[in-house]
N, C-alpha and C positions, 0 to 999 in steps of 0.2 A: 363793562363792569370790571375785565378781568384787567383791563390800562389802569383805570382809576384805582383800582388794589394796591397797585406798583407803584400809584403815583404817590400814593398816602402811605404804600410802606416804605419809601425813598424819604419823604418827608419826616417820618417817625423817626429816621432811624438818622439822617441830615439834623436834626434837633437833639437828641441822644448825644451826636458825637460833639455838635459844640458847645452844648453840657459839660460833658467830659473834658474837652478841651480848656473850657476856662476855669475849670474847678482845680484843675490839676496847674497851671498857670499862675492864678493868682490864688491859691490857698494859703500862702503864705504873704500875701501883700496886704498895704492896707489901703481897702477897697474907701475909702471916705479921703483919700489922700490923692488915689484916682480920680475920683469923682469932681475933686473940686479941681487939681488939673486940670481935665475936660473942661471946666465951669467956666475957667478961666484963660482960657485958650482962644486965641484971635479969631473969630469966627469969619472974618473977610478970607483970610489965608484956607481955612477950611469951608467956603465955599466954592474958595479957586478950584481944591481939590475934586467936588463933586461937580464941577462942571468941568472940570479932563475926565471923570471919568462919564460924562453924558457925551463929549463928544468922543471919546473912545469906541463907544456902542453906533454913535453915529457913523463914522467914520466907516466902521463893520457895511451898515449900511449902503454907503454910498457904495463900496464897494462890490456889494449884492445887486443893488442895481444897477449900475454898469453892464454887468453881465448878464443880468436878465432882461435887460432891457435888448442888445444888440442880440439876444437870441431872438426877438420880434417879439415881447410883450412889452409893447410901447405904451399903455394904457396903465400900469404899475407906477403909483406915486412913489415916492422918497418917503413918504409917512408908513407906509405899507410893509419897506424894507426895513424899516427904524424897527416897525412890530417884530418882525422876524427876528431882529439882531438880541431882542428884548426877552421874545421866545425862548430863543436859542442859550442866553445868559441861563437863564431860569432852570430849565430843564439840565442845562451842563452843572450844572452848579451844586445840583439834590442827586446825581446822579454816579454809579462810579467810574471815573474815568473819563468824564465828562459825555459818555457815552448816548444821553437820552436828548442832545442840544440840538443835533443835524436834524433825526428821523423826527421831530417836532419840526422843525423847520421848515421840511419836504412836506409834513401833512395839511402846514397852514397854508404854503405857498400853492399846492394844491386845491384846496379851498379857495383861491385866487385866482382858477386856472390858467396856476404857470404847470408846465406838463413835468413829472419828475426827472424828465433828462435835463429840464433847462433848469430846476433847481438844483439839482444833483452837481451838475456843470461847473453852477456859482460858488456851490459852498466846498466843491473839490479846491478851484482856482485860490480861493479866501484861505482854505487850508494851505494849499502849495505854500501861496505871498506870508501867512503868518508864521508857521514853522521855517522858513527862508532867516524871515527878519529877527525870529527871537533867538534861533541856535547861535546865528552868526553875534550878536548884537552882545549875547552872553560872554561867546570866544572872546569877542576883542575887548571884551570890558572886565575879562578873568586878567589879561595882560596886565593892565592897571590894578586890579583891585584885588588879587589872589591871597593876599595878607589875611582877608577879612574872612576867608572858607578856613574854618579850622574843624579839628576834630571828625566827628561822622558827617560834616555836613561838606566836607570833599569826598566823601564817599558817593552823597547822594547827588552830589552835584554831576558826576562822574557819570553816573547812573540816570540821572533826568538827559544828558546831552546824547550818551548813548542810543537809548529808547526814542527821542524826539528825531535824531538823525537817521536811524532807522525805521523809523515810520516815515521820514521825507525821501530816503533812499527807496524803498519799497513803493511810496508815492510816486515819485519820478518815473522808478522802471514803469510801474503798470499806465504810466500814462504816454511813455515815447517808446516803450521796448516790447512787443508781441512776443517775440522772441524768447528772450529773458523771463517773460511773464509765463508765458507756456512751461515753460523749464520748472521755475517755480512753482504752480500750480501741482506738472506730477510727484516735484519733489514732496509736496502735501500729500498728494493722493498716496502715496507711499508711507510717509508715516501714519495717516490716517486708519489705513490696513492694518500699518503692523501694532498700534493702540488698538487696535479694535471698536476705533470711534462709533457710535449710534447713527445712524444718519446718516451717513458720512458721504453716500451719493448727494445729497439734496444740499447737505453743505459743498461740495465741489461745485455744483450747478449754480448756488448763488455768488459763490466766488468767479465761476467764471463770467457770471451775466455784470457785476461789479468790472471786472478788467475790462468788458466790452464798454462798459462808460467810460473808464479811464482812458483808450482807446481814441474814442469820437471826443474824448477832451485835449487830445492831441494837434486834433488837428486843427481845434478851434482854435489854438495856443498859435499855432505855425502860423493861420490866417490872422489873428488880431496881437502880432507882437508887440504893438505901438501900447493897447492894451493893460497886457500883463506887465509890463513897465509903470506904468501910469499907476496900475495896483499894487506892486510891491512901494512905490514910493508914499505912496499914501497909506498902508500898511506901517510904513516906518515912521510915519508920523504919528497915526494912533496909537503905538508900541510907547514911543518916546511921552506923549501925552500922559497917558497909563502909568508909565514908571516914572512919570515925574513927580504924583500924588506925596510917596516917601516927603517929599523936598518942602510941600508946600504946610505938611503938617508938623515939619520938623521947623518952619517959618511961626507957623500957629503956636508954637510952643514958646515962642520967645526966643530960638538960636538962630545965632549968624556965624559962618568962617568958611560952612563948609557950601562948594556951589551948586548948579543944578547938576550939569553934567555926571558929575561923582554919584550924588545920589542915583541918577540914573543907570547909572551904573552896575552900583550895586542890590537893586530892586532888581536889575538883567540878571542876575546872579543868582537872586533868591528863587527869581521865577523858576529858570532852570531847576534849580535846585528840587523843587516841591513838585514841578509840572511831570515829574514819571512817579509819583506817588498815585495810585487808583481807588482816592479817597473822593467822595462828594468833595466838590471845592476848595480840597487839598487841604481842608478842615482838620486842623492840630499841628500839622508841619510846616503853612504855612506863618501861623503865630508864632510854633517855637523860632521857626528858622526867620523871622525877622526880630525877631529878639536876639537870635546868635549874631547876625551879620551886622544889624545896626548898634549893636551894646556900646562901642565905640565911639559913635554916633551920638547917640543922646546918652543922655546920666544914666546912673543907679537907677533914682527916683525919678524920673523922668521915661524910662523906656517900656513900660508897660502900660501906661495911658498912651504914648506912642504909639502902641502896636493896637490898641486896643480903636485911637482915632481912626488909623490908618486901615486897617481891616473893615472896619463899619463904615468906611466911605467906601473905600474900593471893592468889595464883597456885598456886607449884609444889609445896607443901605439896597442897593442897586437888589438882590434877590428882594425883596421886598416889592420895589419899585413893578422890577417883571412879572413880578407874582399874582401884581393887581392887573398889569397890561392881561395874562394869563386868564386870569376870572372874569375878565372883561371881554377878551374875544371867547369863554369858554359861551358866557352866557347870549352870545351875539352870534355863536354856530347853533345852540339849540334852539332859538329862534329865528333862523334862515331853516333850519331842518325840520320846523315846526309848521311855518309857511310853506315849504315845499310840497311837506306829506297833505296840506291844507289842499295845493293846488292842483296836485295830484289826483286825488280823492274827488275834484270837481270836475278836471276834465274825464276821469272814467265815468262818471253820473251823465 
């Protein structure tokens, strides 16, 4: 009762903000100007789009399985891992900080029994390859396209690259440096004390059983390097897929001159940009900050039904989509838990 609270006040409050967000957007635009835009917008091109972002989520996937597959659960289809990527969307998405995507992830694959260290394992690896591909992908795509960060949105950009790089530098050490990780650790235990944090044993103990996975993800890295190759590459194809969305609604609209590459570009830009914001679905800064970066891009009149295709395909389409995956396996665990307590109950009789 007390998850489902959290789910529905995540959800209240995920609807609130992109309330707020479009109201403050387009308050001043004129919504029937939009609309027919949309109306009239290529809908082949913006199909293209929702099917990069299907395989995007795929892609997550395959990746997932990979790994859970050579940890010995060979019996895990590809449809299975598709659900989780689906899961994982969902709950990141209503969530802040994306915080509620993994511990969904771990609970379903569970329900699978894949054991929490071999899901843990996967969506560590997935984490490494995609913070890898989108820090780097942003850097070298600032080289070409820095014109277009103006104002506070080099600030945050500044500020997303920081945060993502040090959650991969922190990533890294606790998964090859004991050493290093230790060190860290009492440096916690220290300020811990001198706050006066609540808990603060039982938070150390969960950080440290966390390093120990980090740990045994080490070495499964050392033994499967042909692997984590194979996933950072494929990783850089679903990123490029994903940021190509921008290109194919800006095709849907009726423009040509500019290519995919650029657009990809600077979609890498935005992401960074918004991705160290600890918003549900980066819900406000996203829209604003693809309306600053692409203005240049599409027209006056033209860049608010932009932002507006490009969002609802790549976002609120897709939460949508996992929402029902989400109600679909909710109501398919309370009838396996249904049968169970069923089966139960006959073998004590």
């Amino acid at each position: 009762m007390k998850k489902n609270k959290k789910i529905i006040f995540n959800l209240i409050f995920f609807i609130l903000l992109i309330t707020l967000t479009f109201y403050i957007l387009l308050k001043d635009q004129n919504i029937l100007d939009i609309f027919n835009l949309m109306l009239n917008s290529n809908k082949t091109f913006i199909l293209i789009a929702v099917f990069c972002m299907f395989i995007y989520l795929l892609l997550e996937g395959v990746n997932m399985l990979r790994t859970i597959r050579i940890s010995g659960n060979k019996g895990i289809k590809l449809a299975s891992s598709l659900k989780y990527s689906f899961i994982g969307f969902f709950f990141s998405a209503i969530t802040p900080a994306a915080s509620g995507g993994q511990p969904m992830q771990i609970y379903y694959m569970h329900r699978d029994k894949i054991s929490a260290a071999d899901s843990t394992l996967a969506l560590l690896m997935n984490l490494c390859c995609f913070q890898i591909v989108t820090i780097s992908m942003a850097l070298i795509s600032l080289i070409f396209n820095a014109q277009y960060l103006q104002g506070g949105m080099i600030a945050l950009f500044i500020v997303g690259i920081v945060l993502n790089s040090s959650a991969l530098a922190l990533l890294i050490i606790g998964i090859f440096s004991r050493r290093l990780s230790k060190w860290l650790v009492n440096l916690a235990i220290k300020i811990l004390k001198k706050f006066k944090i609540r808990n603060a044993e039982s938070k150390i103990e969960k950080l440290n059983s966390e390093l120990d996975k980090y740990h045994s993800t080490s070495k499964y890295i050392k033994q499967h390097r042909k692997l984590m190759v194979k996933m950072v590459l494929t990783t850089l194809v679903q990123i490029m897929v994903y940021y190509s969305i921008p290109y194919w609604i800006y095709k849907a609209l009726g423009f040509s001159g500019e290519n995919i590459i650029k657009m990809i570009g600077l979609q890498a830009i935005l992401y960074a940009t918004v991705s160290g914001i600890p918003l549900p679905g980066a819900v406000g800064v996203s829209e604003s900050g693809f309306m600053n970066i692409f203005k240049s891009i599409f027209t006056e009149e033209t860049i608010s039904g932009a932002m507006l295709i490009n969002r609802g395909v790549s976002f609120y389409l897709f939460v949508i989509i996992s929402g029902i995956v989400v109600i679909i396996n909710l109501f398919k665990t309370k009838k396996e838990d249904k049968i169970k307590v069923i089966d139960e109950s006959k073998e004590e009789v």
